[in-house]
C-alpha positions in Angstrom: 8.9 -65.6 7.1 7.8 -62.8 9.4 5.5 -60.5 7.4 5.0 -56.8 7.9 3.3 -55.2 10.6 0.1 -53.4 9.9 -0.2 -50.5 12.1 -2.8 -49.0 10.4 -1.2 -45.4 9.5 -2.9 -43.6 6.9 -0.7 -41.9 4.5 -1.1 -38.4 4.1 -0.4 -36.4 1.1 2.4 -33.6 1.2 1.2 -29.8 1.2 1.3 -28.2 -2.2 4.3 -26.2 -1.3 6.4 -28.9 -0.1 6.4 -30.4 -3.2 7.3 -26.7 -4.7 10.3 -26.7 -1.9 11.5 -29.7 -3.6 11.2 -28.9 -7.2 12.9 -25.7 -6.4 16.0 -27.4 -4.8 16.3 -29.7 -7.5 16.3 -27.0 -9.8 19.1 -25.4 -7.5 21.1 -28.3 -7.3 22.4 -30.2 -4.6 25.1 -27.6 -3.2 23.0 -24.9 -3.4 25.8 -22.2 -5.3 23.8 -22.1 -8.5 21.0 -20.5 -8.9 18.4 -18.6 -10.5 14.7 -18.8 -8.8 12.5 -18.7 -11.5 8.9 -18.4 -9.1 8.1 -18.0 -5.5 5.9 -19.3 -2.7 3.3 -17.2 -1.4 2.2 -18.3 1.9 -0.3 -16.2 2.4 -1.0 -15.8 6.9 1.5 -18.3 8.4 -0.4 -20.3 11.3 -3.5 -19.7 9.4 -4.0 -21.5 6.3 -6.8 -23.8 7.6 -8.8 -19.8 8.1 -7.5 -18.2 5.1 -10.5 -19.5 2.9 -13.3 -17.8 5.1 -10.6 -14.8 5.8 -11.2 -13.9 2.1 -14.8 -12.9 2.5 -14.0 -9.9 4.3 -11.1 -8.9 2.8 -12.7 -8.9 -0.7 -15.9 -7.1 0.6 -13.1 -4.7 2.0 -11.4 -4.3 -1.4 -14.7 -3.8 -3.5 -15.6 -0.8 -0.9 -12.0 0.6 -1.4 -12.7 0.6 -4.7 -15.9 1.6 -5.0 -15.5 4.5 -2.6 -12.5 5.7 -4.8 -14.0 5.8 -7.5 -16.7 7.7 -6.2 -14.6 10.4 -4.8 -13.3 10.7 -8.3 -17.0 10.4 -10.0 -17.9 13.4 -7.9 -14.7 16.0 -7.8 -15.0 15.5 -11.8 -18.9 15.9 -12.1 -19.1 18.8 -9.4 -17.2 21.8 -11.2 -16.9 23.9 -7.7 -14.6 20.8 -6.6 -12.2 21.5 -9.0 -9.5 23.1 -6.7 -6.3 21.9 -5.8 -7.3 20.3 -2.7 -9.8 18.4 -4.2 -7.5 17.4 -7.2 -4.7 16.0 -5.0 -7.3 14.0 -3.1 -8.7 12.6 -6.7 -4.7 11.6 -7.1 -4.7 9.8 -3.8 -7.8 8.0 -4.8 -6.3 7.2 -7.9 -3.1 5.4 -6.0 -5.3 4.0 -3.2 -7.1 2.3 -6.3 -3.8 0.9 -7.6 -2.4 -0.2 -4.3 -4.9 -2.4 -3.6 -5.5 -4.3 -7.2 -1.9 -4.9 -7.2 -2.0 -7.2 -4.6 -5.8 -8.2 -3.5 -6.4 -10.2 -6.7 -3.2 -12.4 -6.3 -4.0 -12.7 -2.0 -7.7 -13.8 -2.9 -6.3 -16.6 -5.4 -3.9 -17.8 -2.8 -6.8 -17.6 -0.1 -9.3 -19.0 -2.1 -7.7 -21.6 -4.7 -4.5 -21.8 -3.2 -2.7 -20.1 -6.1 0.6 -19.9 -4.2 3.1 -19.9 -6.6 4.3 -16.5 -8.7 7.0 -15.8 -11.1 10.3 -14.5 -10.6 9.4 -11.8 -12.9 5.5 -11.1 -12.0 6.7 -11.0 -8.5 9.4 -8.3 -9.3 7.0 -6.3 -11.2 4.6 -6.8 -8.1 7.2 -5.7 -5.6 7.7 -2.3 -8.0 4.2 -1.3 -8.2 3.0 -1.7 -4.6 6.6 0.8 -3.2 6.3 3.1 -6.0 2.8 3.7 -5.5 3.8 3.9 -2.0 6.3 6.7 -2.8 3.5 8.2 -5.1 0.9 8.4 -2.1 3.4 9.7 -0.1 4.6 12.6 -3.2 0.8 13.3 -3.1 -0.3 13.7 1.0 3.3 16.6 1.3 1.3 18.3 -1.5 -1.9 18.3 -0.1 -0.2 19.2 3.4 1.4 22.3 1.2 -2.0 23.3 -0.2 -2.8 23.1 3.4 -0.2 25.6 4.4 -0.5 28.1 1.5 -4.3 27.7 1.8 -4.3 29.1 5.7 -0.9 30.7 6.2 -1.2 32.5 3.2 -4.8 32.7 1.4 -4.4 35.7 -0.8 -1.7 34.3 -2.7 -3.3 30.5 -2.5 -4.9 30.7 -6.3 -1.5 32.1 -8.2 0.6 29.5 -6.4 -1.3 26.5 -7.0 -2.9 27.0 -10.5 -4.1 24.3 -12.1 -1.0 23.4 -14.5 0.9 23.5 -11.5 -0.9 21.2 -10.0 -0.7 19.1 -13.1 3.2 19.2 -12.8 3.2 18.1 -9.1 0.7 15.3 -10.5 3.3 14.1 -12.6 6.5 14.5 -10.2 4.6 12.5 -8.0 4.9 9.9 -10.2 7.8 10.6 -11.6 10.1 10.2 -8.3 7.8 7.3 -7.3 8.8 5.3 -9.9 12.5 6.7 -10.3 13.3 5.4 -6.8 12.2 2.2 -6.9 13.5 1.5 -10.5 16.7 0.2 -9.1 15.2 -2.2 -6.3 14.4 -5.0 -8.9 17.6 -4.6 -11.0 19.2 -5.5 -7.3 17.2 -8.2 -6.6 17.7 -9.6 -10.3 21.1 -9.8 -9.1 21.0 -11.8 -6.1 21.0 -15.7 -6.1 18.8 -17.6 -4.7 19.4 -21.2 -3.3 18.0 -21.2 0.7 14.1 -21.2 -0.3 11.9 -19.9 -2.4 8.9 -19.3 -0.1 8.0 -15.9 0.7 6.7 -14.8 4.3 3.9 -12.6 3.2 0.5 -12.7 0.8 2.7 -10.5 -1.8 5.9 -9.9 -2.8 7.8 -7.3 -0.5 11.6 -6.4 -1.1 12.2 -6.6 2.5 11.1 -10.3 1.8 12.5 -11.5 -0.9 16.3 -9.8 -0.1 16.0 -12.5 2.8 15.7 -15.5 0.4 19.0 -14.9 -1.3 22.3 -16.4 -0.3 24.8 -13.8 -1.6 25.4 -10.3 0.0 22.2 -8.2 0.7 24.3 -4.8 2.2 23.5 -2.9 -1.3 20.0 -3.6 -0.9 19.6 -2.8 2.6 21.5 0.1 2.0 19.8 1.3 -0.5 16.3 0.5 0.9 17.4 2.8 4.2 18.1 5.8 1.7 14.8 5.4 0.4 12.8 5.1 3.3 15.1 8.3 4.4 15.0 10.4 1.0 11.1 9.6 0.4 8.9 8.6 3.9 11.4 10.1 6.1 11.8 13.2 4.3 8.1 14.0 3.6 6.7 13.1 7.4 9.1 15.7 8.7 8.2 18.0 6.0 4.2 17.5 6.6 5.1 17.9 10.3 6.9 21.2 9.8 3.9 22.6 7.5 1.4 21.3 10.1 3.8 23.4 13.0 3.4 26.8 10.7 -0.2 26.0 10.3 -0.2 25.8 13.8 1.4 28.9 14.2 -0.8 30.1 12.2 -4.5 29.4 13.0 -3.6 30.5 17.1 -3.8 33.7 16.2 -6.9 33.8 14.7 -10.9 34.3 16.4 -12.4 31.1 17.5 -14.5 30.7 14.4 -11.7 30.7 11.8 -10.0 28.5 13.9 -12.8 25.5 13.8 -13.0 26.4 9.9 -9.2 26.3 9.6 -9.0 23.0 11.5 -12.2 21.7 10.0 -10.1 21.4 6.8 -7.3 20.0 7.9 -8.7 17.2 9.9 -9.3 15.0 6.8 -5.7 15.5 5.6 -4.1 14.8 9.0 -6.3 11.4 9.2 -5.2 10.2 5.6 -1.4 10.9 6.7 -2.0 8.6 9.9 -3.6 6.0 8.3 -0.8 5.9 6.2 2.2 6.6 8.1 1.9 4.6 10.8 1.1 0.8 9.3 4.1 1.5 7.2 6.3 2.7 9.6 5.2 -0.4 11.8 5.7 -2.3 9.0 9.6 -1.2 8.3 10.4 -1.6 12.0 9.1 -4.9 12.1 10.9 -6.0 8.9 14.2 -4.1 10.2 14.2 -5.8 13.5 12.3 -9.0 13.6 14.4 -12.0 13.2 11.6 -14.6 12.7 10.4 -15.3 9.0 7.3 -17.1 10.4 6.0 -14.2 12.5 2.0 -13.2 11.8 2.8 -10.0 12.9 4.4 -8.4 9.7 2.4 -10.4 7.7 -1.1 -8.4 9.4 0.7 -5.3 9.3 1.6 -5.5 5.4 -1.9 -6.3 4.8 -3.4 -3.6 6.8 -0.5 -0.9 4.8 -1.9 -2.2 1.6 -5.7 -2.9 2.4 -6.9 0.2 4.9 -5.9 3.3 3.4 -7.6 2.9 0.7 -11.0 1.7 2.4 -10.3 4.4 5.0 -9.7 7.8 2.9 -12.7 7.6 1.0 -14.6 7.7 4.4 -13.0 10.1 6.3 -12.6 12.4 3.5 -16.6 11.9 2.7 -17.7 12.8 6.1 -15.5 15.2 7.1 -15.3 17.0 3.8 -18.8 18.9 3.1 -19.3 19.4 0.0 -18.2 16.2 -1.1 -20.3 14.5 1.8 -23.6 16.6 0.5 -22.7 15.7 -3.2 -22.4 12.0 -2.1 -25.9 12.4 -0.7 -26.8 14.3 -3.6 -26.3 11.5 -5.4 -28.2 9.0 -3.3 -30.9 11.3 -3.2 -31.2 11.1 -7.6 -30.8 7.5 -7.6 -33.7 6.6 -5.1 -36.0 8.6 -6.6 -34.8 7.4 -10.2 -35.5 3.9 -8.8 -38.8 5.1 -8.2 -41.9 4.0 -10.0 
């Protein structure tokens, strides 16, 4: 009797979420038509999983000085009464929302990287996927009123303190929030609609709708639709309105000596850096998602992470050295501490 060759193969143990892949079909059902994902796999950086554990190091360091620096620009607009303008209050907004951004989806990445916590619920994942675009929408609300205060504050300085009084302010505060939330509202009620019976693992460290609209095996048009008028209605429509205010500023500032014109720039500078660093990852991030037709691509996946992770590290820095009297408040600060730490 001829007995079983021993070839001396070591049997190796199937990945976490190969075994979630599995579950999640049989859940599905062997044809695949019904369906109703109930979680999702976060991958966290595709090609990288071995890395992701040391990878976590510096991106937490990078999300405790995002939120530290945020909530030091706060600490001093509030403590320093001659920073309680309108300039300074939009920026204590945008610090607010950077704040957000990032603990919506660093504490979830850092689990995945560090304990491999890659599965999420259908329903904590929708609720992610809300917060991180209307935030987005709300960051965007906030840097057209800052570029307005801008405007108003050059083009027209005698009339700067009866346009943007403080309850005005206050009401731009809210709308900001307001028509951040109201146009992403419908995004999850779309995606609660869709079936899902391909996969269940997302391409990203978070949940994205760009993402998960790809998972579903029904009709996407409404959501892609629907996503183009926002991008349109919300990004689109305040980069070209920030762009026009920055044209009249323009206008504006060449026609004065050389000395208001490094004053006038001199306050601008930090305002067009924040509406860089925020523009461009996310437009990078949208023309990725639009035409990219590989799910396993590292690319998106860096440039998702960067939109969510470097604005908010970045703003408190450029907006603490370029802005004086926040950069010799800072240092103010430092100054009080030391010699309080003092014997």
């Amino acid at each position: 009797m001829s007995q079983p060759l021993e070839l001396g193969l070591k049997e190796e143990p199937l990945p976490a979420w190969c075994w979630s892949q599995f579950s999640f079909f049989m859940m599905v059902g062997p044809n695949g038509n019904e369906s109703s994902a109930t979680y999702f796999i976060l991958i966290g950086l595709p090609g990288l999983e071995e890395a992701q554990f040391w990878l976590a190091f510096p991106l937490c360091s990078l999300y405790l000085i995002a939120v530290l620096g945020n909530l030091t620009i706060i600490y001093v607009v509030r403590a320093e009464h001659s920073l309680h303008e309108p300039m300074y209050i939009f920026l204590c907004m945008l610090s607010g929302i950077d704040i957000l951004i990032s603990t919506s989806s660093m504490p979830k990445m850092l689990a995945i990287f560090w304990f491999n916590s890659t599965t999420i619920q259908f329903d904590a994942c929708l609720l992610q996927m809300f917060a991180i675009h209307s935030l987005s929408g709300m960051e965007s609300t906030v840097l057209l009123a800052m570029a307005f205060d801008r405007y108003v504050a050059i083009c027209h300085p005698l009339r700067h303190a009866t346009v943007l009084t403080l309850p005005r302010v206050t009401k731009i505060g809210v709308a900001a929030v307001v028509r951040g939330a109201a146009l992403m509202a419908p995004l999850p009620v779309f995606i609660k609609q869709l079936p899902f019976c391909r996969s269940n693992i997302l391409s990203h460290s978070y949940c994205l709708h760009q993402d998960v609209m790809k998972l579903a095996c029904d009709d996407i048009q409404v959501n892609v639709i629907y996503g183009l008028i926002v991008i349109i209605s919300a990004i689109g429509l305040d980069s070209l309105l920030i762009s026009f205010s920055y044209l009249l500023i323009l206008k504006t500032v060449l026609g004065l000596t050389r000395e208001a014109q490094a004053k006038a720039f001199g306050t601008c500078v930090s305002h067009v850096c924040a509406v860089f660093i925020f523009y461009v990852p996310f437009i990078g991030l949208s023309m990725v998602h639009r035409f990219s037709k590989r799910r396993d691509s590292l690319l998106p996946v860096i440039l998702a992470n960067i939109y969510l992770l470097v604005p908010p590290v970045l703003n408190p820095i450029v907006y603490g050295v370029k802005t004086k009297e926040i950069r010799q408040r800072i240092l103010r600060l430092f100054h009080m501490a030391t010699h309080a730490s003092e014997p």
